[in-house]
C-alpha positions in Angstrom: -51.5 29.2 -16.2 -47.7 28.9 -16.2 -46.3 25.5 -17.2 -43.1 24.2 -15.4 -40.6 22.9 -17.6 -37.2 22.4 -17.7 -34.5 24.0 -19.6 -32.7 21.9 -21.7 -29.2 23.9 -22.0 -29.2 23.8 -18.4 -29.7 19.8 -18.3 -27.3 18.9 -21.0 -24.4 21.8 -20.5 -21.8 19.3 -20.3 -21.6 18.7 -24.1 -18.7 16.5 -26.4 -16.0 18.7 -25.6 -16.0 18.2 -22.0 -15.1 15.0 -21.9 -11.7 14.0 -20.7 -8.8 13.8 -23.2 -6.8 11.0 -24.0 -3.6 12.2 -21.8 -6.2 12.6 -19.1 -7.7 9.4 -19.3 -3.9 7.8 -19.4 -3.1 9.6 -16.3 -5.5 8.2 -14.7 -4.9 4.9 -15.7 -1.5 5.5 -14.8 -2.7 6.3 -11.0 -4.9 3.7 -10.7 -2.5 1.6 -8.6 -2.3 4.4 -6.2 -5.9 5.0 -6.4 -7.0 1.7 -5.7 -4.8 1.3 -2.6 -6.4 4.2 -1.5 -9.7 2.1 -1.7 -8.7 -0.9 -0.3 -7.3 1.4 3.1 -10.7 3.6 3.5 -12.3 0.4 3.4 -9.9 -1.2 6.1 -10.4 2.1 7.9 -14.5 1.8 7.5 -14.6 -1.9 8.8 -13.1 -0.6 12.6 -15.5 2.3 12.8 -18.0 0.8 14.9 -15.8 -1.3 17.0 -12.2 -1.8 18.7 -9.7 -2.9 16.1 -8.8 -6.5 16.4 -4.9 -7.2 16.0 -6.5 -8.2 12.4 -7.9 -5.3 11.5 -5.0 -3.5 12.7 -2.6 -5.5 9.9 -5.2 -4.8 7.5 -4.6 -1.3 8.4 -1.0 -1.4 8.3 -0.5 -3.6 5.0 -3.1 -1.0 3.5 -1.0 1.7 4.7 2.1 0.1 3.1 0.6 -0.3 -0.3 -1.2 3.0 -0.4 3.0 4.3 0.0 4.5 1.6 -2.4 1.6 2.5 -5.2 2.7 6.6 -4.4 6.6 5.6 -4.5 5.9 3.9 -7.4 3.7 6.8 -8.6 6.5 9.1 -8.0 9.6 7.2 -9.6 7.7 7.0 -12.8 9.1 10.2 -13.5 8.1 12.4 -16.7 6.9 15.2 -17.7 3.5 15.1 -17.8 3.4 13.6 -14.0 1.0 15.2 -11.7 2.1 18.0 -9.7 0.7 18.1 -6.1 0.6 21.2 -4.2 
């Protein structure tokens, strides 16, 4: 009888040196304006899935919309070197 196991390389391949490095983790705190106006308009967006947008859910969706491009803008006139460079 064979005995089932698992391989432990295989569980834990993601070892110290994977983690993210300190620019990394800055340039994401950097975008987390942006990124969190992202949020707040998928979850405007999720709300008026299941039914007709009210005129209120429609401003939700369009102040969302503005602050998802005022975070970008933002984003963008930051400038530097080490910004992200989007395809």
């Amino acid at each position: 009888m064979s005995h089932i196991v698992t391989v432990q390389d295989a569980v834990t391949a993601f070892a110290d040196f994977m983690e993210p490095t300190a620019a990394e983790l800055d340039a994401i705190e950097r975008e987390m304006p942006a990124i969190l106006a992202d949020v707040d308009l998928i979850d405007a967006q999720i709300i008026t899935l299941d039914r007709m947008p009210s005129e209120v859910d429609a401003r939700r969706i369009r102040r969302a919309r503005r602050r998802v491009l005022a975070a970008r803008r933002d984003l963008a006139n930051q400038g530097g070197t080490d910004a992200p460079v989007v395809a």
